[in-house]
Backbone as CSV, one residue per row, in Angstrom:
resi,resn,N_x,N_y,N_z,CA_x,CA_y,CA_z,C_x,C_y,C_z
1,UNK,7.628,21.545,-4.248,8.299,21.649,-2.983,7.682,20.646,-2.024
2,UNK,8.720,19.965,-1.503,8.080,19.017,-0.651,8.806,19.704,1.324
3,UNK,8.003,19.162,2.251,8.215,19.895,3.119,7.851,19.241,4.705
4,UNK,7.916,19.608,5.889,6.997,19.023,6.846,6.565,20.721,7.494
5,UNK,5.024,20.540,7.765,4.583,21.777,9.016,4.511,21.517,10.413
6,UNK,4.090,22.246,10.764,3.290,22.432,12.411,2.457,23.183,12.843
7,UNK,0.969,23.012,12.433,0.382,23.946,12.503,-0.470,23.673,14.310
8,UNK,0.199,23.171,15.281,-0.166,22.936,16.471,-0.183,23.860,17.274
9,UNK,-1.895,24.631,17.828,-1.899,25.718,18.525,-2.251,26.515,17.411
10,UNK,-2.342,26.830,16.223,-2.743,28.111,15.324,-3.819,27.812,14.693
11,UNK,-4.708,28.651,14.953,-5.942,28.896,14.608,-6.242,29.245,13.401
12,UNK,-7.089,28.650,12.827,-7.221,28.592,10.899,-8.381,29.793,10.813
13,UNK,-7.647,30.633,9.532,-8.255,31.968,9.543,-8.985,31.694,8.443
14,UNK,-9.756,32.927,7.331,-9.813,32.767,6.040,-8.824,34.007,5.721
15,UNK,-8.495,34.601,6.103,-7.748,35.489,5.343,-7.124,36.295,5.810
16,UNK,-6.620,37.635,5.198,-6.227,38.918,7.016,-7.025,39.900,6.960
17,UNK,-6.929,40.472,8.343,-8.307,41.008,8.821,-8.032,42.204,7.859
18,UNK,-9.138,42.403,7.876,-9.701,44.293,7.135,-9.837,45.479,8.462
19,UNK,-8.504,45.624,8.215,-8.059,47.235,9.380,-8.910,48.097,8.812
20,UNK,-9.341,48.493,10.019,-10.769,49.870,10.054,-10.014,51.417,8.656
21,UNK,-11.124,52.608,8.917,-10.464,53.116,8.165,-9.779,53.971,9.340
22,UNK,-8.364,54.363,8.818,-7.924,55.616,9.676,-6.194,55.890,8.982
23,UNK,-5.532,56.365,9.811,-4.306,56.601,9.457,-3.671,56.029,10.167
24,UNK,-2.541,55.205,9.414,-1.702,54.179,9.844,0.087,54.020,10.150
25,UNK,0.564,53.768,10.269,2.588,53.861,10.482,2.302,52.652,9.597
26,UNK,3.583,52.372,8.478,3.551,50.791,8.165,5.140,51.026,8.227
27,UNK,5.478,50.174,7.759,6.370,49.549,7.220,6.590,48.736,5.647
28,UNK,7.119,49.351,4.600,7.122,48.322,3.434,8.218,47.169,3.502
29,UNK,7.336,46.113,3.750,7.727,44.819,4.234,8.166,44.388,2.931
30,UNK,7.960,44.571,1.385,7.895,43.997,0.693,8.280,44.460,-1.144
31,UNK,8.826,44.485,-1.959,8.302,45.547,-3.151,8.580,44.645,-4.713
32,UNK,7.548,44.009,-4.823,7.818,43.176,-6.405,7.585,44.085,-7.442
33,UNK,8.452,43.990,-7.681,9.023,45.000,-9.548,8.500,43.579,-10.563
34,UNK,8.956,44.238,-11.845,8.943,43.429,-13.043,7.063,43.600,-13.215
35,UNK,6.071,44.688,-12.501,5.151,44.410,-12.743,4.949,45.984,-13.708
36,UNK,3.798,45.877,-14.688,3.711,46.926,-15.525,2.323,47.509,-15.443
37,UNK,1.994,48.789,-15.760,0.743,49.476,-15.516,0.048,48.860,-16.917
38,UNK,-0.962,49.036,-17.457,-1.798,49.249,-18.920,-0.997,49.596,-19.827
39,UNK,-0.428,50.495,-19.573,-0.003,51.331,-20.445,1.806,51.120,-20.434
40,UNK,2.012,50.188,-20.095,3.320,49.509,-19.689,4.851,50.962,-19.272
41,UNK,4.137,51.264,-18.035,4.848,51.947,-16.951,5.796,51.440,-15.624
42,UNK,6.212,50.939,-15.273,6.787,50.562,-14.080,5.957,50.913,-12.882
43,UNK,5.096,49.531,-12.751,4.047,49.524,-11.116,5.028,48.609,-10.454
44,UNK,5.713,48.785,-9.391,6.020,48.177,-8.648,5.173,47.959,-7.398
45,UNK,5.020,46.846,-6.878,3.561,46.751,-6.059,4.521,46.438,-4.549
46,UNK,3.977,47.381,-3.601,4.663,47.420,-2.273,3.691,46.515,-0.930
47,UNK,4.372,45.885,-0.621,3.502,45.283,1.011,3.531,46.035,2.140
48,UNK,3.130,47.069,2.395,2.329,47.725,3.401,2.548,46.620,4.866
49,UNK,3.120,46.927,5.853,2.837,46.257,7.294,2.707,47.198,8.234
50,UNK,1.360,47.232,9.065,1.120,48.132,10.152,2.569,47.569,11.039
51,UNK,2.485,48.517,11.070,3.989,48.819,12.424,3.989,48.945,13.855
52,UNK,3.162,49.318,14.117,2.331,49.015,15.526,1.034,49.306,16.092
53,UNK,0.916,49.685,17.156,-0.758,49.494,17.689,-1.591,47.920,17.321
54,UNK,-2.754,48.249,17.791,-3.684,47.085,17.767,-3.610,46.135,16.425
55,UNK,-3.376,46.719,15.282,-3.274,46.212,14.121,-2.082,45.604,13.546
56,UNK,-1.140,45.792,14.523,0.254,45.618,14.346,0.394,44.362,13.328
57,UNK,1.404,44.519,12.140,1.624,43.376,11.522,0.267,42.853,9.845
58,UNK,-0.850,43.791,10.162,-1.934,43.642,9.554,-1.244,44.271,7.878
59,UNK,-1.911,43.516,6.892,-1.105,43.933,5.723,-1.740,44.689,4.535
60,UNK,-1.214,45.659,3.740,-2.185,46.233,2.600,-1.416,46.218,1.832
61,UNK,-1.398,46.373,0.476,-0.679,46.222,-0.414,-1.135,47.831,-1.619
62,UNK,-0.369,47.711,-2.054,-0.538,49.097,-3.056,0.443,48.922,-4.345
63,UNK,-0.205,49.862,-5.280,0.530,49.661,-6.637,1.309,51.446,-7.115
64,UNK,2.576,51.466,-7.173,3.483,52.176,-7.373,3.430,52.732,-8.670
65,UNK,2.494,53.432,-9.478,2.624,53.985,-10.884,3.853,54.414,-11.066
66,UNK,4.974,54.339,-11.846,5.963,55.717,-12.602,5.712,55.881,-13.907
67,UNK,4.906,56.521,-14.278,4.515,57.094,-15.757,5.703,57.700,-16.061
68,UNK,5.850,57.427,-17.350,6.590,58.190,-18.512,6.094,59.169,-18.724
69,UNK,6.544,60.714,-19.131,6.039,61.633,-19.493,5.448,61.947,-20.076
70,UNK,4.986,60.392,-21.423,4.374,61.118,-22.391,3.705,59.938,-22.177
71,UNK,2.985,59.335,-21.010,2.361,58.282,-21.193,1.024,58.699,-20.957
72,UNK,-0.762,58.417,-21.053,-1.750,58.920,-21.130,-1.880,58.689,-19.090
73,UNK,-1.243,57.796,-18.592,-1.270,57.625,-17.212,-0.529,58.707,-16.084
74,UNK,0.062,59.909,-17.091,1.212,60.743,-16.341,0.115,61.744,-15.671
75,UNK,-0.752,61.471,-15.472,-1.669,62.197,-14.424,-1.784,62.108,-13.391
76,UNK,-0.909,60.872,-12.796,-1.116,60.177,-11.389,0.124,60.893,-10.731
77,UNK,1.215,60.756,-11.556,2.714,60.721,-11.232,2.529,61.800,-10.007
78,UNK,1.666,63.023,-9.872,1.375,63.210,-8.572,1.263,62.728,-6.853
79,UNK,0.752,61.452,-7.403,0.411,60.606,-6.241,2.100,59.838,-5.779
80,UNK,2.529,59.166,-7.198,3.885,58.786,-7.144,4.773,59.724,-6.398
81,UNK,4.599,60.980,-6.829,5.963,62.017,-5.945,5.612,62.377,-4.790
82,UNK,4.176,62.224,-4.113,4.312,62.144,-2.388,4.419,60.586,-2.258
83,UNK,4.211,59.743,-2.379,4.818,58.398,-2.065,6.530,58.650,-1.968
84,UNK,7.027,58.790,-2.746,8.621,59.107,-2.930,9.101,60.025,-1.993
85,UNK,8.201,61.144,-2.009,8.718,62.311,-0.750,8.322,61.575,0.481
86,UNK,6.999,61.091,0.609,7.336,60.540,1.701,7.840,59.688,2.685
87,UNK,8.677,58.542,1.843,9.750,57.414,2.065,11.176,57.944,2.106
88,UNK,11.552,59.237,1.527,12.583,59.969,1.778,13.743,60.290,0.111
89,UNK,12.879,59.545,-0.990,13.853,59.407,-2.012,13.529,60.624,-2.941
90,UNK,14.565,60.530,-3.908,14.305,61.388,-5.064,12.457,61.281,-5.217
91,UNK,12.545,62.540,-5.938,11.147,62.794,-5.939,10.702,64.130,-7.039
92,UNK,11.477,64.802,-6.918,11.429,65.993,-7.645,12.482,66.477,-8.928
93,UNK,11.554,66.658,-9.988,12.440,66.740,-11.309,12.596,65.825,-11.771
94,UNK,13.832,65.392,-12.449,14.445,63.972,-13.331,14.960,63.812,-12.260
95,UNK,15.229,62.164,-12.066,15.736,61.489,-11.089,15.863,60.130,-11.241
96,UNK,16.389,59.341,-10.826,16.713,57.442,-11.109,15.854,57.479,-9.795
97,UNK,15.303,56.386,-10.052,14.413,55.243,-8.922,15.047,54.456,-8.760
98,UNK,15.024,53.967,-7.035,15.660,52.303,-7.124,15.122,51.706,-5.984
99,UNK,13.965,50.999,-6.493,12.951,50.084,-5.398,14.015,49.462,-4.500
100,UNK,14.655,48.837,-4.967,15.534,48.085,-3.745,15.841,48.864,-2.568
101,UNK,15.798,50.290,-2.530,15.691,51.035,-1.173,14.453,51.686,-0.931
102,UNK,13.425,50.872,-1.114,12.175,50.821,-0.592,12.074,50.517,0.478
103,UNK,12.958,49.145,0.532,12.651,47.905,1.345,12.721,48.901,3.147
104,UNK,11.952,48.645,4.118,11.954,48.629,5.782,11.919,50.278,5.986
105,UNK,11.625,50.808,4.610,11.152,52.190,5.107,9.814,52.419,5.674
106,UNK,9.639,53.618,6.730,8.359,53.650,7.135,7.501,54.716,6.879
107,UNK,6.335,54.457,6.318,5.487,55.654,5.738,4.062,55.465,6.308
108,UNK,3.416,56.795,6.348,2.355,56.628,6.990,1.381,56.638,5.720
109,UNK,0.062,56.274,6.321,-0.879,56.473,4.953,-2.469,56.111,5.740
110,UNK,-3.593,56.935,4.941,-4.589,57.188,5.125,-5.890,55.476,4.518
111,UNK,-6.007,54.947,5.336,-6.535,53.643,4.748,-8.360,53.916,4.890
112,UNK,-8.736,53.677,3.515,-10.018,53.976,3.120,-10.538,52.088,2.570
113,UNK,-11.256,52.061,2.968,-12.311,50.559,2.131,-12.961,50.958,0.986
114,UNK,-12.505,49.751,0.233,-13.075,50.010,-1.362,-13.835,47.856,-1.186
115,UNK,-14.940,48.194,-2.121,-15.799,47.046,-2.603,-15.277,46.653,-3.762
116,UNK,-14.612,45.472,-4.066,-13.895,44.678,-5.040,-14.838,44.597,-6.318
117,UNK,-14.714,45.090,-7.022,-15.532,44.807,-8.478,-15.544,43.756,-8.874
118,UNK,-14.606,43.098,-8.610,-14.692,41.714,-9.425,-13.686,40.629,-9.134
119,UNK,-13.583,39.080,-9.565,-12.826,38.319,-9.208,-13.253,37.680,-7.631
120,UNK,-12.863,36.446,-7.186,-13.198,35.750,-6.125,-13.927,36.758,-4.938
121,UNK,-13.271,37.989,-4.833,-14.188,38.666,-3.468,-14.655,39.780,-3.754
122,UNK,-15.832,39.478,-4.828,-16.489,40.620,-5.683,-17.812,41.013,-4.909
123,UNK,-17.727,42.331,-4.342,-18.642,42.595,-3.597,-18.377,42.893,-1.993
124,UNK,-16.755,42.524,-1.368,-16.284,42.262,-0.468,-15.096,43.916,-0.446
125,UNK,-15.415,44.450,1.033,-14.612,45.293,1.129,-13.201,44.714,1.422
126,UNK,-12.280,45.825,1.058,-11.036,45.487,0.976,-10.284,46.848,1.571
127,UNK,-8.802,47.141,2.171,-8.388,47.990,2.957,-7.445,48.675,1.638
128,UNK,-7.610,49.649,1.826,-6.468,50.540,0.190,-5.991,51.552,0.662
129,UNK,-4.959,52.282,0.117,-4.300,53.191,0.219,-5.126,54.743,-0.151
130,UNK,-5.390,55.462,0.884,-6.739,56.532,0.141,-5.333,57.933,-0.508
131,UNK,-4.587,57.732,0.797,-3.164,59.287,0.500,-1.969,58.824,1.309
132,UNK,-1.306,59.317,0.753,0.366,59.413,1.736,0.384,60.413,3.081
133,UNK,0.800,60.306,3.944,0.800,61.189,5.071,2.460,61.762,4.663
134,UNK,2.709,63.210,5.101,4.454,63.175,4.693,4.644,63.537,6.762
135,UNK,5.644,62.998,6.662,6.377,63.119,8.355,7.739,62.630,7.483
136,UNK,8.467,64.163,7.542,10.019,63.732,6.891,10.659,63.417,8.245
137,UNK,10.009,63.103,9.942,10.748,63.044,10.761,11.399,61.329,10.534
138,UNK,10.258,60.448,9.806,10.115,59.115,9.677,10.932,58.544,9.562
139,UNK,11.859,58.688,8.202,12.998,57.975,7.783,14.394,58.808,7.658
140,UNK,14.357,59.454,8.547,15.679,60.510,8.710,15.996,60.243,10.407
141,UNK,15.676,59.637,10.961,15.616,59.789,12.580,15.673,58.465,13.067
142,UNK,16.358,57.504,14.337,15.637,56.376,14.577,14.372,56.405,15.285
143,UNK,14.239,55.353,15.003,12.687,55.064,15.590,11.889,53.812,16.254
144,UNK,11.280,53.737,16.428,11.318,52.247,17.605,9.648,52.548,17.935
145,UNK,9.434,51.490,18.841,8.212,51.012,19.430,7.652,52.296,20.149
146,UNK,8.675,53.031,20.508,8.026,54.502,21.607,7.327,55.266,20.548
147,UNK,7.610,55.208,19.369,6.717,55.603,18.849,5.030,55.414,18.856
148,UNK,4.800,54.937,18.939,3.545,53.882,18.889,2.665,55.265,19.638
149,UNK,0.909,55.010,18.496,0.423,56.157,19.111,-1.073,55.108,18.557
């Protein structure tokens, strides 16, 4: 790709900041499929965007297990069905998934720091997903900036 920029006036970072720990509003800005667990499950990996306050815009990313029933990973699928309950979709029992209505839903979630084991920032805290918060008021209601807490 060839291209022209403008990077006039923007200040050169190394990376994005590491939001404290606490509980957050995001927004999933983002959701690449085609990715697979170990045990070749459907991880779809979601982009997390704080939604407002001080951190507004700050990004985390998380990985979406759906274990198969008879897969050795169907221990999590717990975690999977409050993620799901709490974005507003199927969730309970047999049910079809369909990431594509992931996209600009808003979910809250509990952000804990974990130390990278390994690879370029080994040793370096990083911002993760610790739990799902459920507020079924979230994606059933509009919602806007007055929210902001």
């Amino acid at each position: 790709m060839k291209g022209q920029a403008n990077s006039n006036g923007v200040e050169e970072n190394a990376g994005f900041p590491l939001i404290p720990e606490d509980d957050y509003l995001f927004i999933i800005d983002e959701v690449k499929d085609g990715i697979s667990s170990a045990n070749r499950d459907p991880m779809p990996q979601v982009t997390l965007k704080v939604a407002n306050g001080q951190y507004k815009g700050a990004i985390v990313w998380d990985n979406i297990v759906i274990p198969k029933k008879d897969s050795p990973a169907y221990g999590i699928m717990g975690r999977t069905k409050r993620f799901l309950h709490c974005i507003a979709e199927p969730y309970d029992g047999e049910f079809d998934f369909d990431t594509s209505r992931w996209i600009l839903k808003k979910i809250k979630a509990a952000i804990k720091h974990e130390i990278q084991p390994e690879g370029k920032n080994k040793g370096k805290p990083r911002a993760v997903v610790n739990y799902y918060i459920l507020d079924e008021k979230l994606n059933g209601e509009s919602w806007g900036e007055e929210q902001e807490s």
